[in-house]
N, C-alpha and C positions, 0 to 999 in steps of 0.2 A: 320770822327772823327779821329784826333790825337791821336797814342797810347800813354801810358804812358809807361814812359822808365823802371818803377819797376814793371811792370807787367810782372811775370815768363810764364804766359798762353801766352801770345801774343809775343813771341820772335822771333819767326821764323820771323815773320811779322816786328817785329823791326828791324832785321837784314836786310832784304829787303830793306825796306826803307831809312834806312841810307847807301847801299851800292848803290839806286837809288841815292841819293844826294852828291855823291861820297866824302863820310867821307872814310878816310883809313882805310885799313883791321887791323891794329894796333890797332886802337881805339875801332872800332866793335868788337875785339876778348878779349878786353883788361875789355871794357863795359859788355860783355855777362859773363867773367869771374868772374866779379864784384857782380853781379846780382844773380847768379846761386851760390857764397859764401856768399849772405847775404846782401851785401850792399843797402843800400835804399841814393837814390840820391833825395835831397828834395830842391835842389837850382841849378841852371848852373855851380855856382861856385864849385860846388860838384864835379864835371869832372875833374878840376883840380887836384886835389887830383893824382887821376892816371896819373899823366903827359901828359894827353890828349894836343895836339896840339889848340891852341885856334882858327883856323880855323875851326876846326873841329868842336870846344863846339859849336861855334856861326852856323854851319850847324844843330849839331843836337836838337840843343835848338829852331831853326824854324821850325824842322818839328815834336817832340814829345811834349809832357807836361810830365815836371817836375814836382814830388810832388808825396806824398800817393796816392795809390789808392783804391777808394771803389771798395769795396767785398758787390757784391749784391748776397742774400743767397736763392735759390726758395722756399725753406721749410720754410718759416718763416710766420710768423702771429703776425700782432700787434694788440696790444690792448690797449687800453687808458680809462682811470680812469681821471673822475672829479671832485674833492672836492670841497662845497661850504657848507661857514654857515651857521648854523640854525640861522635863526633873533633873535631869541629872550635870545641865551648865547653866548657872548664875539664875536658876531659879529666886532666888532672893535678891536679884535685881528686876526682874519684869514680872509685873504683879497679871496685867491682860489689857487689852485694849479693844475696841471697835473702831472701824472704818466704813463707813455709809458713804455712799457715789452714788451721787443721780444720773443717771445715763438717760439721755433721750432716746425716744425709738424711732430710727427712721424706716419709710417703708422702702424697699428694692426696687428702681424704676428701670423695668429692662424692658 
């Protein structure tokens, strides 16, 4: 699996890999500075910005993905809710719906 390049957890790893595909240490130090003050790179084009050499965009755009990343969360618990009519009041006003709520789980600390 391709890391994603805004992923703060996985940098060590990004930094690897892009000094495997021999992207320069400019753009590697230039990227990690970018990332660790915030910036979120949501397109290739976004590299440019930092004056990135576009040799380099076009290396590091084949070996990460570009874009948000999900934040998958262990404590969490979903739960979903289904509304449907009663037949016999204004059923041809409310067709159905869902509701999803992420509830975190906290543990009991007694």
């Amino acid at each position: 699996m391709r890391p994603n390049i805004n992923d703060t957890t996985r940098l060590a790893d990004l930094k690897k890999i892009l000094s495997e595909k021999n992207v320069s240490e400019f753009s590697i130090s230039t990227i990690e500075r970018a990332i660790k003050r915030g910036m979120v790179f949501k397109k290739p084009e976004d590299l440019a910005l930092l004056n990135i050499p576009a040799i380099d965009i076009s290396a590091i755009s084949g070996v990460v993905d570009i874009g948000t990343t999900i934040v998958t969360l262990k404590n969490l618990k979903r739960v979903e809710y289904s509304f449907k009519p009663i037949p016999e009041s204004n059923a041809g006003f409310f067709m159905a719906t869902s509701l999803l709520l992420p509830i975190p789980i906290r543990k009991n600390s007694k």
